[in-house]
TIRO-2110 file (N, C-alpha, C; in Angstrom, 1 decimal):
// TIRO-2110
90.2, 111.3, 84.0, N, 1, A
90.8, 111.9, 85.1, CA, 1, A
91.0, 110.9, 86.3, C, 1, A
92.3, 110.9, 87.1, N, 2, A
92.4, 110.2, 87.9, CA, 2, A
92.1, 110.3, 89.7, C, 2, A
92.3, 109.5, 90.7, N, 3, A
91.7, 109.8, 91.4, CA, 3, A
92.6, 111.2, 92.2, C, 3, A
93.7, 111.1, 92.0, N, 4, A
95.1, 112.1, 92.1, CA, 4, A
94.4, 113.2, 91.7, C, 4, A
94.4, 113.3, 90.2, N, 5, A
94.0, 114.7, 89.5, CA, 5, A
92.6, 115.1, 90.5, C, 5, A
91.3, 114.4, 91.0, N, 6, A
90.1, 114.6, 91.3, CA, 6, A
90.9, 115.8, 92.6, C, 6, A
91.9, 115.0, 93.5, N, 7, A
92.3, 115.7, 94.7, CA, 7, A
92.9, 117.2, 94.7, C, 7, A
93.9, 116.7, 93.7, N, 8, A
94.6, 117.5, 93.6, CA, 8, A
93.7, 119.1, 92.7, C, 8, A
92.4, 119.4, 92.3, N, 9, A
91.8, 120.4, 92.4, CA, 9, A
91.1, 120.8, 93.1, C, 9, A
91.3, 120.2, 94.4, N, 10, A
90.8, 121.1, 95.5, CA, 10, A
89.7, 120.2, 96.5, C, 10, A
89.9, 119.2, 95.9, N, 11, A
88.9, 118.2, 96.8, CA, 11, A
87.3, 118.7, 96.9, C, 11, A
86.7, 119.3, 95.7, N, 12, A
85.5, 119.6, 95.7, CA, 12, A
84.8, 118.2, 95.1, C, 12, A
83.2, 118.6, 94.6, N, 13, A
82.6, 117.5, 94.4, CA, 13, A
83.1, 116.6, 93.2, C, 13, A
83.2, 115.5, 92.9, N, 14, A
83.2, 115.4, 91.8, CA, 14, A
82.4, 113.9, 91.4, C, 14, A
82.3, 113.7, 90.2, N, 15, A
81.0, 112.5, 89.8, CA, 15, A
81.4, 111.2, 89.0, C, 15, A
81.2, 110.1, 88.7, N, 16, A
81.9, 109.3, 87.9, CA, 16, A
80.6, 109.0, 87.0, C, 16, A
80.5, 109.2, 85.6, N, 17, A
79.3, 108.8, 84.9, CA, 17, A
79.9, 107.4, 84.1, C, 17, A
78.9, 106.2, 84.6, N, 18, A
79.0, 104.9, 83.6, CA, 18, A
78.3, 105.0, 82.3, C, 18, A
78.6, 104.0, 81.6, N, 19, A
77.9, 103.7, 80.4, CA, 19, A
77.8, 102.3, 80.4, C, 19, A
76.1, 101.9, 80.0, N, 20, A
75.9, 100.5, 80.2, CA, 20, A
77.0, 99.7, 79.1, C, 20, A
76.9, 98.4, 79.2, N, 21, A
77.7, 97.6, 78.3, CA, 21, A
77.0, 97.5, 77.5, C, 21, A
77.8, 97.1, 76.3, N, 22, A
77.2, 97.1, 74.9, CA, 22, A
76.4, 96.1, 75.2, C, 22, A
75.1, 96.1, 74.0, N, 23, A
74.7, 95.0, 74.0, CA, 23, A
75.6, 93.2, 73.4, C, 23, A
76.4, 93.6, 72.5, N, 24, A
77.2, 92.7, 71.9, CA, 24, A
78.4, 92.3, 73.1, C, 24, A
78.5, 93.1, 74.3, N, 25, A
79.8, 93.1, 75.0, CA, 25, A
80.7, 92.0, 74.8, C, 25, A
81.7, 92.1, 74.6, N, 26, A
83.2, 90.6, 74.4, CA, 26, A
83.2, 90.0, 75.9, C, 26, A
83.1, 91.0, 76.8, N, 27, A
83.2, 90.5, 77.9, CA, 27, A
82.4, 90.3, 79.0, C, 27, A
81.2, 90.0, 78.9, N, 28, A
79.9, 89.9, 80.3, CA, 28, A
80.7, 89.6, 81.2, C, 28, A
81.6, 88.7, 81.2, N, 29, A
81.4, 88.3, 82.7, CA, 29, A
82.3, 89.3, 83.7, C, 29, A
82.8, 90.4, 82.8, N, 30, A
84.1, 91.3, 83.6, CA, 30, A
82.6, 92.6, 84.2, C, 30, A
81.8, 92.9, 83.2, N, 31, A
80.6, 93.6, 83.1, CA, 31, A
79.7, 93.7, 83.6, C, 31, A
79.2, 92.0, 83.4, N, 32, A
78.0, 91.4, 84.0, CA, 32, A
76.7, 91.9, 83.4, C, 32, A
76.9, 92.5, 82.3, N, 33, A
76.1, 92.4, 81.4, CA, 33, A
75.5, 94.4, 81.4, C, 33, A
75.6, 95.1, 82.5, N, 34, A
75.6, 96.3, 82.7, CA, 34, A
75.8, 97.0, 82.9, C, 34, A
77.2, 97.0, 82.7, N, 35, A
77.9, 98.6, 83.1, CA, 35, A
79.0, 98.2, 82.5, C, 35, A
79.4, 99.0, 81.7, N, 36, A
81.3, 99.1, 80.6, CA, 36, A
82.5, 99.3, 81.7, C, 36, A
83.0, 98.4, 81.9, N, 37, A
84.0, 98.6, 82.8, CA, 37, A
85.4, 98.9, 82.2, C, 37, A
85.0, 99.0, 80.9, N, 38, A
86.5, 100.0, 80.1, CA, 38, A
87.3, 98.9, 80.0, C, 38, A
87.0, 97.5, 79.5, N, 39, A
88.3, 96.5, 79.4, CA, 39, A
88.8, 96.7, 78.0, C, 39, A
88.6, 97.3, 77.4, N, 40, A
89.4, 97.2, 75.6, CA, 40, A
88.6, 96.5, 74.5, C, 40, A
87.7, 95.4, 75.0, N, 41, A
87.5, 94.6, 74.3, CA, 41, A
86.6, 94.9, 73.2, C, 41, A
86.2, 95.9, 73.3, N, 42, A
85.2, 96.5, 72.3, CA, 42, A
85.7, 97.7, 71.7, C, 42, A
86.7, 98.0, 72.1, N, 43, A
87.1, 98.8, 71.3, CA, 43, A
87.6, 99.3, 69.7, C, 43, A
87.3, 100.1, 69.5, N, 44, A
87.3, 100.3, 67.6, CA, 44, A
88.6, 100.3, 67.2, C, 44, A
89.5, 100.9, 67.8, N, 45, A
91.5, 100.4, 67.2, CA, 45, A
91.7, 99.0, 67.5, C, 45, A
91.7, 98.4, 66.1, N, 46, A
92.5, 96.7, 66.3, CA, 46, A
93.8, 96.3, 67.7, C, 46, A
94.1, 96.8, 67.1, N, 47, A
95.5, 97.0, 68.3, CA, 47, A
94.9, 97.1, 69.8, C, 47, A
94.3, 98.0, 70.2, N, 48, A
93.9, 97.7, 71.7, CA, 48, A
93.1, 96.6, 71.8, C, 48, A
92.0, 96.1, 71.1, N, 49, A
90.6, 95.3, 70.9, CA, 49, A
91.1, 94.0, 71.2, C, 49, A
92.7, 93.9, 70.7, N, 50, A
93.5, 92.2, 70.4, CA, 50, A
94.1, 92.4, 71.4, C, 50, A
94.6, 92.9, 71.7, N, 51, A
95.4, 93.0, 73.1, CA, 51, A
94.5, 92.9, 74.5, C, 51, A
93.4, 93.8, 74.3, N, 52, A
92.5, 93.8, 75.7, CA, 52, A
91.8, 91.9, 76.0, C, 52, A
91.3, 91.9, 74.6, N, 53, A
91.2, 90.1, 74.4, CA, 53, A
91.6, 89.2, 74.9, C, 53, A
93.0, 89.4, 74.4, N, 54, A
94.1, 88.4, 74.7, CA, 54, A
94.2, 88.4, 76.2, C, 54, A
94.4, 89.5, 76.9, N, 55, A
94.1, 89.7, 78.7, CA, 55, A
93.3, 88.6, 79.1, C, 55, A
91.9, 89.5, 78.4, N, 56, A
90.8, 88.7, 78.6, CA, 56, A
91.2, 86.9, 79.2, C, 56, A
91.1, 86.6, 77.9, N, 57, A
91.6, 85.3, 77.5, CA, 57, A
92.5, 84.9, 78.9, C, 57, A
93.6, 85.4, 79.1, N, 58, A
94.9, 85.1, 79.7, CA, 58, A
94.3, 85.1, 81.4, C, 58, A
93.1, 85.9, 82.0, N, 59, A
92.9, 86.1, 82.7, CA, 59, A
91.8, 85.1, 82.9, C, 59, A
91.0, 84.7, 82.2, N, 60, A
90.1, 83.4, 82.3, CA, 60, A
91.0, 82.2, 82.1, C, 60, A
91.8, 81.8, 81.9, N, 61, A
92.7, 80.6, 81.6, CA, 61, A
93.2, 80.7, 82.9, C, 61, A
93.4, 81.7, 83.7, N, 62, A
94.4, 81.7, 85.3, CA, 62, A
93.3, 81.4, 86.1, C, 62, A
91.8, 82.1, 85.8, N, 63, A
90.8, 81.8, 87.0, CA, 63, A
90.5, 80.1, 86.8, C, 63, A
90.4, 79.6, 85.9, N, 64, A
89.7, 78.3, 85.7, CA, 64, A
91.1, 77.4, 86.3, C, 64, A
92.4, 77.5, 86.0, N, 65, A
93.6, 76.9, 86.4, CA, 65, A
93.5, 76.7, 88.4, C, 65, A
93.2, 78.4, 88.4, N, 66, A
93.1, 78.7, 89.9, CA, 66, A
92.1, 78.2, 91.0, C, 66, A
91.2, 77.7, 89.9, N, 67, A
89.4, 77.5, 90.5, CA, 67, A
90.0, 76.7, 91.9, C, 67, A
88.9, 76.8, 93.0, N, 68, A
89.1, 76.2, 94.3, CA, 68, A
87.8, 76.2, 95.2, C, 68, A
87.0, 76.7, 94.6, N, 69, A
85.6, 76.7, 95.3, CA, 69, A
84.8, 75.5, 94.6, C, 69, A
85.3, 74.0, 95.0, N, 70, A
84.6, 73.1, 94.7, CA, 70, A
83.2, 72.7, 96.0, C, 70, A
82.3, 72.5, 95.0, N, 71, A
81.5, 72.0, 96.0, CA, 71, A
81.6, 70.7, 97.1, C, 71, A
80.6, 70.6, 97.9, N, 72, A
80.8, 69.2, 98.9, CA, 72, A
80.3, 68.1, 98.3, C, 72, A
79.0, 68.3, 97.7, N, 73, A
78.4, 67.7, 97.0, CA, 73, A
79.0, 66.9, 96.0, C, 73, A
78.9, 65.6, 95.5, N, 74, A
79.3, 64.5, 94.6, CA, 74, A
78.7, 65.3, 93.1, C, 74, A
77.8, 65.2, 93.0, N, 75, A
76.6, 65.7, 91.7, CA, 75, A
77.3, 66.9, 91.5, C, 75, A
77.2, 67.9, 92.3, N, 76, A
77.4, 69.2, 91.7, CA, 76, A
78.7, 69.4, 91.5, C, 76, A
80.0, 68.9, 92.5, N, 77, A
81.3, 68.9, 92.0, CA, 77, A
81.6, 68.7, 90.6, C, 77, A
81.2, 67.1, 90.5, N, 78, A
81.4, 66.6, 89.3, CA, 78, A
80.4, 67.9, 88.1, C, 78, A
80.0, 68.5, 88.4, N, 79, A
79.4, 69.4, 87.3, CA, 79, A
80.0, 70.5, 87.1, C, 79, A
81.1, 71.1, 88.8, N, 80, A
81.6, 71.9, 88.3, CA, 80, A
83.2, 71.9, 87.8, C, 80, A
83.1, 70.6, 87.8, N, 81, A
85.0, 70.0, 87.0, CA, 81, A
84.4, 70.2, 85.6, C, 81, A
83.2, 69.2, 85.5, N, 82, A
82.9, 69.5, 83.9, CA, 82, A
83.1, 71.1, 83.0, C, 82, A
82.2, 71.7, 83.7, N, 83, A
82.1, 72.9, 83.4, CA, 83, A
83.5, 73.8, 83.6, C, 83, A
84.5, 73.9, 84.8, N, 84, A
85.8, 73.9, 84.7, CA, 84, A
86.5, 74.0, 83.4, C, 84, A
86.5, 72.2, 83.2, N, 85, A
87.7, 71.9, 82.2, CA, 85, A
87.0, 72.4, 80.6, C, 85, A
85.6, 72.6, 80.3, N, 86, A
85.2, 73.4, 79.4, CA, 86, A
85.7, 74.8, 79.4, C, 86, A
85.8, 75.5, 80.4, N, 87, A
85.9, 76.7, 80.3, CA, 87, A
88.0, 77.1, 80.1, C, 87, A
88.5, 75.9, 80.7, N, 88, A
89.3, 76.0, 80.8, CA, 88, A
90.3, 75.9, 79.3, C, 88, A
89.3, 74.6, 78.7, N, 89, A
89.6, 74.5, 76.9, CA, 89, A
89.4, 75.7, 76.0, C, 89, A
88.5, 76.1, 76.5, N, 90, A
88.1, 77.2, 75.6, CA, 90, A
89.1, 78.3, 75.5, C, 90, A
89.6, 78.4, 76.8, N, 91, A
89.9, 80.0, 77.4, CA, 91, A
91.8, 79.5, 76.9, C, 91, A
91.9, 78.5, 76.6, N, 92, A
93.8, 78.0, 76.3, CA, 92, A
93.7, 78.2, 74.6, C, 92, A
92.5, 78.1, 73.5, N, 93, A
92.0, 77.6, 72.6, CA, 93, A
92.3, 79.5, 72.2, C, 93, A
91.7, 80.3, 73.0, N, 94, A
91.4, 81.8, 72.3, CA, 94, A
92.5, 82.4, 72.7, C, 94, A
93.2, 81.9, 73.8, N, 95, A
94.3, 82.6, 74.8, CA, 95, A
95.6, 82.9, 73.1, C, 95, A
95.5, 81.1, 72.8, N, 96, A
96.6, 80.5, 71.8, CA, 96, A
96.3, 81.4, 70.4, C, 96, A
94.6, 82.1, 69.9, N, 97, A
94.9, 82.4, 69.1, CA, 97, A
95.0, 84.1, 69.0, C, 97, A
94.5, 84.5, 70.2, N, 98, A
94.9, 85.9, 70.4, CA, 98, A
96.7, 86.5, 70.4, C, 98, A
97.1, 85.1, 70.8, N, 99, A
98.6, 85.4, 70.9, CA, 99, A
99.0, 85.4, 69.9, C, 99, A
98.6, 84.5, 68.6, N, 100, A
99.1, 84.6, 67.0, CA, 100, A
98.5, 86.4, 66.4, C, 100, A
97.4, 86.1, 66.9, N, 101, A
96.7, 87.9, 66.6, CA, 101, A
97.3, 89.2, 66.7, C, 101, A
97.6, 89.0, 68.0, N, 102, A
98.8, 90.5, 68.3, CA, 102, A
100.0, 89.7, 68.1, C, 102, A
100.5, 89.3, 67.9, N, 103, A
102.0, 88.8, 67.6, CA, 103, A
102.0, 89.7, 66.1, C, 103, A
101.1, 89.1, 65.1, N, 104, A
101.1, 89.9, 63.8, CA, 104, A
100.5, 90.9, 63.5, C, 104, A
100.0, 91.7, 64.3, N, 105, A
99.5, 92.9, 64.9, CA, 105, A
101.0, 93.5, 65.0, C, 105, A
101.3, 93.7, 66.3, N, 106, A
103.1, 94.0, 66.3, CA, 106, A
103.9, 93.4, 65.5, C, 106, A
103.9, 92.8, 64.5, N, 107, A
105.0, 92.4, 63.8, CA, 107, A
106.1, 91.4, 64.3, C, 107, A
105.6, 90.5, 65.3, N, 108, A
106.7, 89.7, 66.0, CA, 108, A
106.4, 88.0, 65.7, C, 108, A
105.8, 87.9, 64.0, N, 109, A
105.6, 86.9, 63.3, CA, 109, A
104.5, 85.8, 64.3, C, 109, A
104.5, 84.7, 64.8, N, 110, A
104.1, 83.7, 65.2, CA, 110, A
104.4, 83.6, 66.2, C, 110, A
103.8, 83.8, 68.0, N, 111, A
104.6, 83.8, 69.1, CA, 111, A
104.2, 82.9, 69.7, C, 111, A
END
């Protein structure tokens, strides 16, 4: 139900119930390890699960590109470039093969 629908019956009480994250979650860091924030990623239809992924993916590859909160510090900068350009390999590495995933998923061969 949306927040429209909630109004539009009359503006009485109404509740939002979470559900923790799985323990296996695909995505902690959208999560944070306790609460299901509904990204796809766990989902039981292939088709959403590859697609919600691939986001995933596409949206960690923008934050690490985007990163800006370098430290002042010499030691810890350099730790957080390291760590950066790791996260940033990773996230171009899953991005590249989620995109072959749903591409053959939808039938649009190798994209």
């Amino acid at each position: 139900m949306t927040a429209e629908e909630r109004v539009d019956r009359g503006g009485g009480m109404s509740g939002h119930i979470s559900i923790p994250a799985r323990e296996d979650c695909y995505a902690p860091t959208l999560s944070y390890g306790m609460i299901c924030v509904h990204c796809g990623c766990c989902s039981t239809d292939t088709e959403t699960r590859q697609k919600a992924r691939l986001r995933y993916w596409s949206e960690e590859r923008e934050r690490c590109e985007s990163f800006v909160e370098w430290a002042d510090y010499p030691e810890v900068r350099k730790l957080q470039e390291e760590n950066i350009a790791d996260d940033l390999r990773i996230a171009r590495k899953r991005e590249r093969y989620y995109r072959r995933v749903v591409a053959a998923l939808i039938g649009e061969g190798d994209a």
